[in-house]
C-alpha positions in Angstrom: 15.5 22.0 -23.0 13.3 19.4 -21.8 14.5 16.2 -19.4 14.4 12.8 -20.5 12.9 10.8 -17.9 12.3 7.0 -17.0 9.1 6.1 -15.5 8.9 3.2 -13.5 5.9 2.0 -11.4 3.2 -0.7 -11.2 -0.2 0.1 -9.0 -2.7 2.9 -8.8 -0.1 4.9 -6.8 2.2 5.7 -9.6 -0.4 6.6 -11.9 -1.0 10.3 -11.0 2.8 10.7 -10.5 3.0 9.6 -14.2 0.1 11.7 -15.3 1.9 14.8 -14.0 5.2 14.0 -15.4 3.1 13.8 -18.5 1.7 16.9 -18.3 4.5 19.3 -17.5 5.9 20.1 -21.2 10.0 20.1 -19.1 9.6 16.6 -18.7 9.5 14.2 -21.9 8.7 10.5 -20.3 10.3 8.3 -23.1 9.8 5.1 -21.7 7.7 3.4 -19.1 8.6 0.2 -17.1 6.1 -2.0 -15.4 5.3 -5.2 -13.8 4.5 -8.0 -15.9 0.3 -8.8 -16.7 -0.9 -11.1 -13.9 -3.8 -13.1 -13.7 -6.5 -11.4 -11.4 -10.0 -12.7 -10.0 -11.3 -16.5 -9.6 -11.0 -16.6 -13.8 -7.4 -15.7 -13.5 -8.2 -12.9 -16.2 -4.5 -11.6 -17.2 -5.0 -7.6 -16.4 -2.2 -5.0 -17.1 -1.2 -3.1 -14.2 -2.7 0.3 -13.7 0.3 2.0 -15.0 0.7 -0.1 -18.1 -3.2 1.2 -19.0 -1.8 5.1 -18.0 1.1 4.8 -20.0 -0.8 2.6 -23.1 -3.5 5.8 -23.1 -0.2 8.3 -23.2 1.1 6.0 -26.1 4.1 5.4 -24.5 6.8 2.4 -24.7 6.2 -0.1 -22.2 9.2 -3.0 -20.9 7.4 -5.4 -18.6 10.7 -7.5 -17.9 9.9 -10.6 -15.3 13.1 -9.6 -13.9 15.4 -6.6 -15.1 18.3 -8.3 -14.1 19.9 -10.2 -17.4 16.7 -9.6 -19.3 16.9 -8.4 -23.1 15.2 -5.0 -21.9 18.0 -3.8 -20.0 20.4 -2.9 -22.6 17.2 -1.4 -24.4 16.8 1.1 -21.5 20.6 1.7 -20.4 20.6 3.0 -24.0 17.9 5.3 -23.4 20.1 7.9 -21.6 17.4 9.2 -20.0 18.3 12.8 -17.6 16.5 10.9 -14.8 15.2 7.7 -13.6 11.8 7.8 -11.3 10.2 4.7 -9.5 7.2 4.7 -7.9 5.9 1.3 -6.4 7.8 -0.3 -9.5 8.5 -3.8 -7.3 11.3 -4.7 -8.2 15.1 -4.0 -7.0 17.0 -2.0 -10.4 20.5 -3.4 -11.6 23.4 -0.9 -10.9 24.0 -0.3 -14.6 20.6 0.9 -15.2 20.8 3.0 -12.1 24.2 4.4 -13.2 22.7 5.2 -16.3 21.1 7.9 -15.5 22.4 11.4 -16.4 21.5 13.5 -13.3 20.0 10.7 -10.8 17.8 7.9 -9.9 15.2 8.8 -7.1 12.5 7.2 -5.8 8.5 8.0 -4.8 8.4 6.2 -1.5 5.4 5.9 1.0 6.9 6.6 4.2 8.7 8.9 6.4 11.9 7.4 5.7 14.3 5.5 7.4 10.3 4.4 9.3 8.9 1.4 7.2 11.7 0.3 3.9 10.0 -2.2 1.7 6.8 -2.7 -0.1 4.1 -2.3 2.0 4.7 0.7 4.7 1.2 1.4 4.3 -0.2 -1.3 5.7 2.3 -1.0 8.6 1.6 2.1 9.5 -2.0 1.9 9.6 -1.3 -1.9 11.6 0.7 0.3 14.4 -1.8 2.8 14.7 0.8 5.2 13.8 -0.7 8.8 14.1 1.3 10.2 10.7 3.0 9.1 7.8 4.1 10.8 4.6 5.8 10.6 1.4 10.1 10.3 0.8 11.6 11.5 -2.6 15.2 9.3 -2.7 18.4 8.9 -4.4 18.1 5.1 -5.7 20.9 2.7 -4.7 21.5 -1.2 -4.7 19.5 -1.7 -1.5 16.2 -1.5 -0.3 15.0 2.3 0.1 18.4 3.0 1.7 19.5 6.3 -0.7 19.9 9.8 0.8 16.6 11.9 1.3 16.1 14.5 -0.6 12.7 15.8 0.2 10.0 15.0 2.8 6.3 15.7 3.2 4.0 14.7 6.3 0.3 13.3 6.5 -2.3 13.5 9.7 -3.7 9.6 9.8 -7.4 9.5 10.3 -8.4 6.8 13.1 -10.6 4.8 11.0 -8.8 5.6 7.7 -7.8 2.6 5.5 -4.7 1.9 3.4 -7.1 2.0 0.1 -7.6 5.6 1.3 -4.1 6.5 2.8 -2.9 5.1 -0.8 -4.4 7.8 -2.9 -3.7 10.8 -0.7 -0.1 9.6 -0.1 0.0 9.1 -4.2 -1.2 12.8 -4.6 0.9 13.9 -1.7 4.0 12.1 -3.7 2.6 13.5 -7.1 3.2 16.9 -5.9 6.2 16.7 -3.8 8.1 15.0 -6.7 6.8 18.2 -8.9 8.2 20.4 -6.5 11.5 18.9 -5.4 12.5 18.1 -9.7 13.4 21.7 -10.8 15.7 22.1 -8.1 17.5 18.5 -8.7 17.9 18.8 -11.7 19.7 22.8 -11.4 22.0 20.7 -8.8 20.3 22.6 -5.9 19.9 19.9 -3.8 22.1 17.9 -1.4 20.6 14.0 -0.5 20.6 14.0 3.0 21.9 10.5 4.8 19.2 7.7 6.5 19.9 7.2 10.1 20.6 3.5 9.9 20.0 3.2 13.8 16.3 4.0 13.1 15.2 1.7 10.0 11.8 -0.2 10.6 11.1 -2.3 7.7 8.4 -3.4 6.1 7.8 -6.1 4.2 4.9 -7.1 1.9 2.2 -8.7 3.9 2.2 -12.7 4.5 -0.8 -15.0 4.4 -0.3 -16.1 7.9 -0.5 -11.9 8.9 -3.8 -11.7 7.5 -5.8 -13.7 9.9 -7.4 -11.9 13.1 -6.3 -12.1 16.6 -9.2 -11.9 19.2 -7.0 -11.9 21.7 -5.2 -8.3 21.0 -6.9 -5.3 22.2 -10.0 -4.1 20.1 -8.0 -0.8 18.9 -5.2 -3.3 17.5 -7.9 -5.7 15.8 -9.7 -2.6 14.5 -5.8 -1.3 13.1 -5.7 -4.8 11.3 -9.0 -4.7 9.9 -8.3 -1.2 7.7 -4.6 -2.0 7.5 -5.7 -5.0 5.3 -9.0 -3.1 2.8 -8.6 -3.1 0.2 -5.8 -5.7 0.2 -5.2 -8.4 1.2 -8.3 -8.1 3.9 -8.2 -9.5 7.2 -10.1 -12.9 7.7 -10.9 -15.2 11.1 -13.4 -17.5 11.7 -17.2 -16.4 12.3 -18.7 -19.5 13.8 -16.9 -21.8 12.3 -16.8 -20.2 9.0 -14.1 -18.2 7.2 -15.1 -14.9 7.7 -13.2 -11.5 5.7 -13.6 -8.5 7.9 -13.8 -6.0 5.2 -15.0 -2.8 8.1 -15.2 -2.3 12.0 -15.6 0.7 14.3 -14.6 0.7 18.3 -17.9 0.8 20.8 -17.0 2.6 24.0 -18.0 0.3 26.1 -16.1 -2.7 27.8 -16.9 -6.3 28.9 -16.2 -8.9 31.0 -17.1 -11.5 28.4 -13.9 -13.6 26.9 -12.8 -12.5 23.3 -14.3 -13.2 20.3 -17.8 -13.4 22.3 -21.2 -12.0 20.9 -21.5 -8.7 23.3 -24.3 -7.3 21.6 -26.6 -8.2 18.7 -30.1 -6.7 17.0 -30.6 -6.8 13.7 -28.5 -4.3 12.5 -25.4 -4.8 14.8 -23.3 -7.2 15.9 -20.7 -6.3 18.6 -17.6 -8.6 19.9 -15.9 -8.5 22.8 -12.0 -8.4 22.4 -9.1 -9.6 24.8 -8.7 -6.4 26.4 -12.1 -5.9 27.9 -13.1 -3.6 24.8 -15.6 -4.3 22.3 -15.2 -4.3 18.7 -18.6 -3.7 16.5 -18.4 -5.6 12.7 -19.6 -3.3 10.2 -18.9 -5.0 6.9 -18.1 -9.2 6.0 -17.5 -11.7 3.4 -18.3 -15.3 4.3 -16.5 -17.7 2.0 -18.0 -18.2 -1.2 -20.3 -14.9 -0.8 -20.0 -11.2 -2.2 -19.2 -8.6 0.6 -22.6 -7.1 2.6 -23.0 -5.1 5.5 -23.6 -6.4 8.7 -27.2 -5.9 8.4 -27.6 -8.0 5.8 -25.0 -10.7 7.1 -27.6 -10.8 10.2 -30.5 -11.6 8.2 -29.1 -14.6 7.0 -27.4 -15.9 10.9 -30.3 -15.5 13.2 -28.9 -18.1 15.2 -26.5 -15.2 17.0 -26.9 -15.0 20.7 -25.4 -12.7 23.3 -22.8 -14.1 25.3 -21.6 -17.0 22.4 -17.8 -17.3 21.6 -18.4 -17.3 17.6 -14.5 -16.7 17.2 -12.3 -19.6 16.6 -9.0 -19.9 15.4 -8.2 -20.2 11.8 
C-alpha cells in the first residue's frame, strides 16, 4: 500500500526532498503546493518557483494559493486525504483544518537544530553568528512557528568561509535523506515527537533591508560572517567611496592594524585589504558597484586606480 502524501515547498531546498518522495514507489505525491509566480530581475519576469518547475516536470497538480487561509484551494486539498502532509520551505503558516487533515501527520523539513533559529531564514543566522554547526529538524506541524515535537535530528560541521548558497544545498540533501529515513518508521507509529525546550528558542526571521548593509565598525571575523551569510541572497552592501558597493566575497588576512575601520590597509593590483574596528583586516575578494555586473577584485581595481593606502573609503549607507 502506498502513502498518499502532500508536498509543500517553494525554493531550491525542497526540490531534492520532492524528487526523492518521487522516486520511492511507497510514496504517491498527489498534489504539490507552492508559492505564487513572482516577478524576478530588473524586467520583473514572472518565474515559477523551483518547486513549481520540479513538480510541473513530475506532472503533478500544483495550488499556488496567495494565502491558504479562506482561499478556494483549501477545501480542494482537505479533500485530498492525503496519509501525510510534508513542508519544506513552503512560506507560509498552514490553517489547522488542513493540518488536521492529515491521516497520520503533518511534519516539517526544517533547517536548523531546533528549538536554535524558528522562522524563515536560520541559515543566514547561523552563518551571521559564526555558529560552528547546524543541521536539519524533521517536525510534527502545529499552528505556530516551527514549535511541533522533534522527531528526528541530523548535525552539519560549518566550514569558516562557507556561504548560505552552499550550506542551502547540503542542508537540502542532509534533510532529503533524513526525511527518507525517519518516514518508514512514522508512518508504522514507531516514533514518539519529542517536546522543544521553549526556554531555548532563538528565532530567526527573514532578513530586513536595513540588516543587509555592512558595519565597519564590528570585528573583521563578524563583517566576514555577514558577507557569506548574505550570498547568494540578499548580499551585503556598504558604501565603497561613496558608491553603493555589494560585497559578494571576502577572506580574513592575519594581520592587524592600527588604521581606523573601513581604511585602505593594503592595495596592488590584485588586492584590496580593509582595516576593520577591531584592529583586523578584512581583504575584498569579489564586488558589485551599482549599476555594474559582479567582478573580482582585480578587475574592480583596474577601473579605481585612485585607491591609496591609508584612505577611509567606507562611509555609512
Amino acid at each position: 500500500m502506498t502513502t498518499k502524501i502532500l508536498f509543500m515547498g517553494t525554493p531550491h531546498f525542497a526540490v531534492p526532498i520532492l524528487q526523492a518522495l518521487l522516486a520511492e514507489p511507497s510514496y504517491d505525491v498527489v498534489a504539490v503546493v507552492t508559492q505564487p509566480d513572482r516577478p524576478v530581475g530588473r524586467k520583473h519576469v514572472l518565474t515559477p518557483s523551483p518547486v513549481k518547475e520540479a513538480a510541473l516536470t513530475a506532472a503533478l497538480p500544483v495550488y499556488q494559493p496567495e494565502k491558504l487561509s479562506g482561499s478556494t484551494d483549501l477545501e480542494t486539498l482537505v479533500n485530498l486525504k492525503v496519509d501525510l502532509i510534508i513542508t519544506a520551505a513552503y512560506g507560509q503558516f498552514l490553517p489547522t483544518k488542513l493540518l488536521n487533515s492529515a491521516q497520520i501527520a503533518a511534519i516539517n523539513v526544517h533547517a536548523s537544530l531546533l528549538p536554535k533559529y524558528r522562522g524563515g531564514a536560520p541559515i543566514h543566522y547561523a552563518l551571521l553568528n559564526g555558529d560552528s554547526e547546524t543541521g536539519v529538524t524533521i517536525m510534527y506541524m502545529v499552528k505556530a512557528m516551527d514549535a511541533g515535537d522533534i522527531l528526528a535530528q541530523a548535525r552539519l560541521a560549518i566550514e569558516p568561509n562557507e556561504t548560505t548558497g552552499e550550506l542551502f544545498t547540503k542542508l537540502s540533501l542532509l534533510g532529503r535523506d533524513l526525511l527518507l529515513a525517519t518516514l518508514p518508521k512514522l508512518v508504522t507509529g514507531q516514533l514518539t515527537g519529542q517536546p522543544q525546550d521553549e526556554a531555548a528558542v532563538v528565532f530567526a526571521p527573514n532578513i530586513k533591508p536595513e540588516e543587509e548593509v555592512l558595519d565597519f565598525s564590528q570585528s573583521a571575523q563578524a563583517i566576514h560572517n555577514h558577507v557569506r551569510a548574505l550570498n547568494p541572497f540578499p548580499i551585503a552592501h556598504t558604501k565603497l567611496q561613496g558608491v553603493r558597493t555589494k560585497i559578494h566575497k571576502t577572506h580574513l588576512v592575519a594581520e592587524k592594524t592600527d588604521l581606523p575601520a573601513g581604511t585602505v590597509v593594503k592595495k596592488t593590483k590584485k588586492e584590496l585589504w580593509l582595516a576593520a574596528g577591531d584592529g583586523h583586516v578584512l581583504a575584498l575578494d569579489e564586488v558589485q558597484p551599482a549599476g555594474k555586473a559582479k567582478m573580482p577584485i582585480p578587475a574592480y581595481l583596474n577601473g579605481h586606480a585612485h585607491f591609496t593606502e591609508g584612505d577611509e573609503v567606507i562611509s555609512d549607507d
